[in-house]
ZAMARGU-4260 file (C-alpha; in steps of 0.2 Angstrom, whole numbers, plus 5000, padded with zeros to 4 digits):
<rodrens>
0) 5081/4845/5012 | 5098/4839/5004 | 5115/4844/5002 | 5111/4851/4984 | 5097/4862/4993
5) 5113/4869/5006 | 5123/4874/4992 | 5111/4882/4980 | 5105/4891/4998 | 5122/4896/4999
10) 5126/4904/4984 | 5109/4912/4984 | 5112/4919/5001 | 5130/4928/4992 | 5123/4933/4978
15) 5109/4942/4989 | 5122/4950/5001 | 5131/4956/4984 | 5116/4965/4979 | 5110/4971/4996
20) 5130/4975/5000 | 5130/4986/4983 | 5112/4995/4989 | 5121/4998/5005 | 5137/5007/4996
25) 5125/5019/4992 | 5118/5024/5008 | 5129/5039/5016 | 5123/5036/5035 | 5133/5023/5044
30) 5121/5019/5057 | 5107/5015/5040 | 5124/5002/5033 | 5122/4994/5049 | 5105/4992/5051
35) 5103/4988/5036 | 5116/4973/5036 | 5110/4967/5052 | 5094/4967/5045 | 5097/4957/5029
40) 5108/4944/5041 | 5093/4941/5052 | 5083/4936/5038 | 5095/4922/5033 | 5094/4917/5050
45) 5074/4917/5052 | 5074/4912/5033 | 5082/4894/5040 | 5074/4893/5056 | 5057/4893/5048
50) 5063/4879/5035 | 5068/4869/5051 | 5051/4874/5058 | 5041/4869/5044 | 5048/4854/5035
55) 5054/4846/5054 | 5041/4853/5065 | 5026/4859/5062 | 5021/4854/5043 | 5007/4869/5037
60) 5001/4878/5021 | 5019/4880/5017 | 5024/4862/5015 | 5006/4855/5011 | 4999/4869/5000
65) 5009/4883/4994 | 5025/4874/4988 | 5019/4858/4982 | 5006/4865/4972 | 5019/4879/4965
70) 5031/4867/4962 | 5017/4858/4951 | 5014/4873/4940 | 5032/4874/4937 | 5033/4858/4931
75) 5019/4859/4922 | 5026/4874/4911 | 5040/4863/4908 | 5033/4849/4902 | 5021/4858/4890
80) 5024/4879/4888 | 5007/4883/4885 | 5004/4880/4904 | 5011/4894/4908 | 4993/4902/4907
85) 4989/4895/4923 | 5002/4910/4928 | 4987/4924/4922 | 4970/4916/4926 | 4961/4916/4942
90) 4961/4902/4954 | 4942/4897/4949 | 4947/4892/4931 | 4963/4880/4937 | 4959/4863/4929
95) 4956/4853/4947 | 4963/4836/4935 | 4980/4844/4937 | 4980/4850/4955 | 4995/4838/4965
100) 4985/4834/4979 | 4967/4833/4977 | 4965/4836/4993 | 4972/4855/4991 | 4957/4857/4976
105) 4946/4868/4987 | 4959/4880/4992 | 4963/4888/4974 | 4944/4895/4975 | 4953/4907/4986
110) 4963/4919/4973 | 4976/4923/4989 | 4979/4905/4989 | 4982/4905/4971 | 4992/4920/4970
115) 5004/4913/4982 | 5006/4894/4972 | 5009/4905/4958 | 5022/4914/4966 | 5032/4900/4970
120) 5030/4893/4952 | 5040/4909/4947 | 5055/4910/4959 | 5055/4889/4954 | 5062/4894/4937
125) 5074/4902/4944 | 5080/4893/4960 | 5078/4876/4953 | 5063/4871/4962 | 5073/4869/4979
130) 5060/4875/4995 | 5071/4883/5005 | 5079/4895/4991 | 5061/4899/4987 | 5059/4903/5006
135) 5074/4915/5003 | 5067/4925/4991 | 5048/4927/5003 | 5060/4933/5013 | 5071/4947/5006
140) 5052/4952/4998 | 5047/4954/5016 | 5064/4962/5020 | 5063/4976/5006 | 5047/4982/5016
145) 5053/4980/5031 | 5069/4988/5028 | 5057/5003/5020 | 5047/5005/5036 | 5061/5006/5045
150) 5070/5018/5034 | 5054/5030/5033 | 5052/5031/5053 | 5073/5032/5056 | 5072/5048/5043
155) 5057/5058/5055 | 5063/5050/5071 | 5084/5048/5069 | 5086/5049/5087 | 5076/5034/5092
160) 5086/5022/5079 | 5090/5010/5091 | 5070/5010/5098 | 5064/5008/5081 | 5075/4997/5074
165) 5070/4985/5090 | 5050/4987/5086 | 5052/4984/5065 | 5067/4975/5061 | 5071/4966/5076
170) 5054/4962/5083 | 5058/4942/5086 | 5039/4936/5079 | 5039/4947/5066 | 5055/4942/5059
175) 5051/4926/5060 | 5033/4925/5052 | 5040/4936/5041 | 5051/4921/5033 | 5047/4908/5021
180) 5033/4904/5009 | 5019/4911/5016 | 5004/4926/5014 | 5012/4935/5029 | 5030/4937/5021
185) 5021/4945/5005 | 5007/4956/5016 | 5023/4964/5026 | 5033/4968/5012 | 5020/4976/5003
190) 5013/4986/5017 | 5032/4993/5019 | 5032/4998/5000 | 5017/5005/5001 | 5019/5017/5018
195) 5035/5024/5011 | 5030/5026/4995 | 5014/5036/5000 | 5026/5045/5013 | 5037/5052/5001
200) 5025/5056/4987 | 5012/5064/4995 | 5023/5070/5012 | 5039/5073/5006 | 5032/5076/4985
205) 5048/5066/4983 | 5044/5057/4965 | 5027/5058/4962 | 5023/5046/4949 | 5036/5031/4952
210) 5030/5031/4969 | 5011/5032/4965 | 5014/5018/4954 | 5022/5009/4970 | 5010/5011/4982
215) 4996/5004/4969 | 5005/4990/4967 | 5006/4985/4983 | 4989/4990/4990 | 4984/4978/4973
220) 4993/4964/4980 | 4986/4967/4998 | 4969/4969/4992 | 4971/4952/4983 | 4982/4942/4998
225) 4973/4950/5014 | 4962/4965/5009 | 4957/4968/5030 | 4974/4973/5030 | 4970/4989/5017
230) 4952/4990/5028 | 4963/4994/5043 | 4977/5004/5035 | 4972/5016/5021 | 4958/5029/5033
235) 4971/5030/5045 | 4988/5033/5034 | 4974/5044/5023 | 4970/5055/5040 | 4989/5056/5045
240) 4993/5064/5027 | 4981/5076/5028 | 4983/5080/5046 | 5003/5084/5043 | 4996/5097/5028
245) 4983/5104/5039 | 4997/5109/5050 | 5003/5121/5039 | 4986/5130/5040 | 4986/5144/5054
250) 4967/5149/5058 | 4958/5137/5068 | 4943/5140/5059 | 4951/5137/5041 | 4958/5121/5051
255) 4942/5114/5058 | 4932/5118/5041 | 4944/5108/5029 | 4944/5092/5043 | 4927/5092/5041
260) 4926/5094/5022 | 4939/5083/5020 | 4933/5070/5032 | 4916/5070/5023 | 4923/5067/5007
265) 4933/5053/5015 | 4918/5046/5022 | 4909/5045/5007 | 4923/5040/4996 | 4926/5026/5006
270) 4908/5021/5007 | 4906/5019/4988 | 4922/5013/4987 | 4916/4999/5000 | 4902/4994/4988
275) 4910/4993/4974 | 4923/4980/4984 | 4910/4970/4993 | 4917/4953/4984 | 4935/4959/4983
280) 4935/4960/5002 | 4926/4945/5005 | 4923/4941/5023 | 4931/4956/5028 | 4916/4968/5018
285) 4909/4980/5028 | 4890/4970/5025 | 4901/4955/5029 | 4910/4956/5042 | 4897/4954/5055
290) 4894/4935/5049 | 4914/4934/5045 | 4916/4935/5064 | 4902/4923/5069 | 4908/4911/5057
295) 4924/4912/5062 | 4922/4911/5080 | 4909/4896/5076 | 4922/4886/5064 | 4936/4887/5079
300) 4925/4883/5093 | 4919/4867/5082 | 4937/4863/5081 | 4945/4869/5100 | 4943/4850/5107
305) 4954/4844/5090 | 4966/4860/5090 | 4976/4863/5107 | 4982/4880/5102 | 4961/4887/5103
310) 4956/4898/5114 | 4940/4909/5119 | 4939/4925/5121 | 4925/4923/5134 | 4914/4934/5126
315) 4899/4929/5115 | 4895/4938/5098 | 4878/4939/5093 | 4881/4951/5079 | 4876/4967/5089
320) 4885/4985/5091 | 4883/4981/5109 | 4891/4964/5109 | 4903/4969/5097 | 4909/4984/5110
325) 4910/4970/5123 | 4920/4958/5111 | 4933/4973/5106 | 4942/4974/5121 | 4944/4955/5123
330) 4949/4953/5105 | 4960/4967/5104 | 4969/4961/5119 | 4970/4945/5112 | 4981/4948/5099
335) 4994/4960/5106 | 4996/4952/5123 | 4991/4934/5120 | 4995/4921/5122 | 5001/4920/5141
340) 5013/4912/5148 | 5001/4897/5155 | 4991/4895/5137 | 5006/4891/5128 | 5008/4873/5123
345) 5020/4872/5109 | 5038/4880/5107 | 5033/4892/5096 | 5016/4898/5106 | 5032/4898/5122
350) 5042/4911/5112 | 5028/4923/5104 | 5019/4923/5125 | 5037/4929/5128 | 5034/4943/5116
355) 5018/4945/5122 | 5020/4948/5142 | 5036/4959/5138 | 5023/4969/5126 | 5010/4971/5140
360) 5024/4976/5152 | 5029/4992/5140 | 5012/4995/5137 | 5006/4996/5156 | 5026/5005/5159
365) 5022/5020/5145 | 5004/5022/5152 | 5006/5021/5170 | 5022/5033/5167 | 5014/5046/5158
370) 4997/5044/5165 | 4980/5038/5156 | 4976/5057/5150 | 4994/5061/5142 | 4992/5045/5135
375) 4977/5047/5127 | 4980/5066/5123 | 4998/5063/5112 | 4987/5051/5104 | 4975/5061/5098
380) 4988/5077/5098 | 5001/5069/5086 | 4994/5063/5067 | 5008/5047/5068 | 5004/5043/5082
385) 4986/5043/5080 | 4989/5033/5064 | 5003/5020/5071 | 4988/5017/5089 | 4973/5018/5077
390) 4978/5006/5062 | 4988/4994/5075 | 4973/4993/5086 | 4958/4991/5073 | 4968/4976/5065
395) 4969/4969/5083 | 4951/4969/5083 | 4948/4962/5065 | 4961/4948/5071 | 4959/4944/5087
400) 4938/4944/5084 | 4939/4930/5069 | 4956/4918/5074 | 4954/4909/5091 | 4970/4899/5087
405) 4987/4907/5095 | 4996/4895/5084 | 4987/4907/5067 | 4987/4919/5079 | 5005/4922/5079
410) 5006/4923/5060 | 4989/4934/5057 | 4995/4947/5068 | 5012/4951/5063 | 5006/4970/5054
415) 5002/4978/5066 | 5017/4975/5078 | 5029/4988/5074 | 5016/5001/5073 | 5009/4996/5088
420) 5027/4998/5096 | 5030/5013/5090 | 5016/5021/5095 | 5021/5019/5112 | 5039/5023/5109
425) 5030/5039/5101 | 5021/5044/5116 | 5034/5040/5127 | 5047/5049/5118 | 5033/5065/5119
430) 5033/5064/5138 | 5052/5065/5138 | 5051/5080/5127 | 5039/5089/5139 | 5049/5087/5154
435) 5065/5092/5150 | 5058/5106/5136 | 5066/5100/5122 | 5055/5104/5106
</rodrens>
């Protein structure tokens, strides 16, 4: 990284604040203008640190595969126009005499590696191929959702601003993973599109079409990048729209007969909407996913005595209900409280352990404060919370079930954070109500 990189950074970095400075002209409520900024300035921040991580520290996908390979593409358009269909077919048909590194020729049989390289071929034509300004623009994409999340929550929870904003915009590993040229930046930005956009079409009926259009396009890109992430998402954020309509619906038995028609349908929808995906979503297929987890588990325990980040969840999986009910606990715990303090081995393992024990802390504070059966009661009592504990918690079991490597991890996790966080702050924030008989 040179000086040229550090002045092109620069005056990408004020040309962004310009744009985001003139969005935040726009917004009437001071406390948003803050967030907001503060938001956009811990981007930059992160958006350097991981540079510094990646080309100085700990060299990955992002130095080896993603940028070099982009960079490639973009050079390859320059040097002959007609490459520029490389931009619009799939991975499979990439001519593997022109990959940079032959080394990297298996991983473009993986569209989400290929849709990332082709990303960074793009933003190449416009920030001169320099890696750190294409790491700026991952993450303002990643911001946009983020900053959406944040807004959606702030507008139904105002008076938990400073709460929220901890748990979506301030949340030190997903801020950070949330940076630089990776699938993770894209995966949160897109997830934040596409929960407001649903939010205000289909809760608010706040511009039906554009935001339809919104949501599909980011589901799309999910579905391509990391489709578990829709496979955990979409019953969930499905069931909290319809349980916020039901509300509105005063006989019980008017109530209880349209969640079971409605949940039929669902059931079945999603079925048949799951066989029709089957080599979409890839090892994460319902018919797949049982072998996904072995293999996984099997790939990282081959490589635990070279990697020092593996770990074990000290369960076996033999591909049964039952040892899948035994796994989920293990898993699930794995990726929102791993890994401890003792496990960690490298700086940034140090830091997310951190973030992990002060997670486990909240989590045993807001259950032991409000005891198990409140707990459990708000969850099922309140639709967002049921969504933000549900989602959060079945992509902790898809996660912590298939990596056994705190240093991925760290990265893989990162979605289901905030709601995680919220969902606590949520049920906490109930309690409150209760006891002083504030509705």
């Amino acid at each position: 990284m040179g000086i040229l990189d550090i002045i092109l950074f620069s005056l990408y970095v004020y040309i962004f604040y310009l744009v985001f400075a003139f969005r935040r002209r726009k917004i009437k409520d001071p406390l948003l203008k803050k967030y907001q900024k503060n938001g956009f300035w811990i981007k930059i921040i992160c958006t350097v640190a991981i540079t510094i991580f990646n080309v100085y520290l700990s060299p990955g996908d992002s130095t080896s595969l993603y940028y070099p390979e982009g960079l490639n593409i973009f050079r390859l358009i320059l040097k002959d126009p007609e490459n520029i269909r490389w931009l619009f077919l799939p991975g499979d048909d990439f001519d593997r005499n022109l990959v940079a590194d032959a080394g990297n020729t298996g991983y473009f049989r993986s569209e989400a590696n290929f849709f990332i390289i082709k990303l960074v071929a793009i933003f190449s034509f416009v920030s001169f191929g320099s890696y750190i300004v294409i790491q700026l623009f991952f993450s303002l994409i990643a911001f946009t959702g983020i900053w959406k999340l944040f807004k959606l929550f702030y507008e139904i929870y105002p008076h938990l601003n400073k709460k929220l904003a901890i748990a979506i915009l301030y949340l030190p590993t997903l801020a950070f993973w949330s940076s630089g040229v990776l699938k993770d930046p894209i995966c949160m930005g897109m997830l934040g599109w596409m929960t407001y956009a649903l939010y205000a079409a289909y809760h608010k009926n706040i511009a039906l079409v554009r935001n339809t259009v919104i949501a599909l396009i980011a589901a799309l890109i999910l579905s391509i990048v990391k489709p578990y992430i829709l496979f955990a998402y979409v019953p969930f954020f499905i069931l909290y729209l319809i349980l916020k309509k039901i509300h509105i619906i005063s006989n019980p038995l008017v109530k209880l007969v349209t969640i079971l028609f409605i949940g039929a349908i669902s059931v079945g929808g999603f079925i048949l909407v799951s066989e029709r995906l089957q080599e979409e979503m890839g090892n994460f297929a319902l018919e797949k996913l049982t072998e996904s987890i072995q293999s996984q588990q099997k790939n990282f325990i081959n490589m635990a005595d070279r990697a020092e980040s593996s770990f074990s969840l000290g369960v076996e999986y033999d591909g049964s209900l039952g040892s899948l009910v035994k796994l989920a606990p293990a898993a699930i715990n794995a990726t929102l409280f791993r890994p401890y303090l003792w496990e960690s081995k490298k700086l940034s393992t140090l830091l997310s352990s951190l973030e992990s024990l002060t997670l486990m802390l909240l989590t045993l504070f807001v259950l032991f404060k409000v005891g198990p059966f409140t707990f459990f009661k708000t969850i099922f009592k309140d639709p967002m919370v049921m969504f933000c504990f549900f989602f959060s918690v079945l992509f902790a079991l898809f996660i912590g079930a298939t990596t056994l490597n705190f240093g991925t991890l760290v990265r893989y996790k990162i979605p289901c954070m905030p709601f995680f966080v919220i969902a606590l702050l949520l049920i906490y924030e109930r309690k409150n109500i209760q006891k002083t008989g504030i509705n």
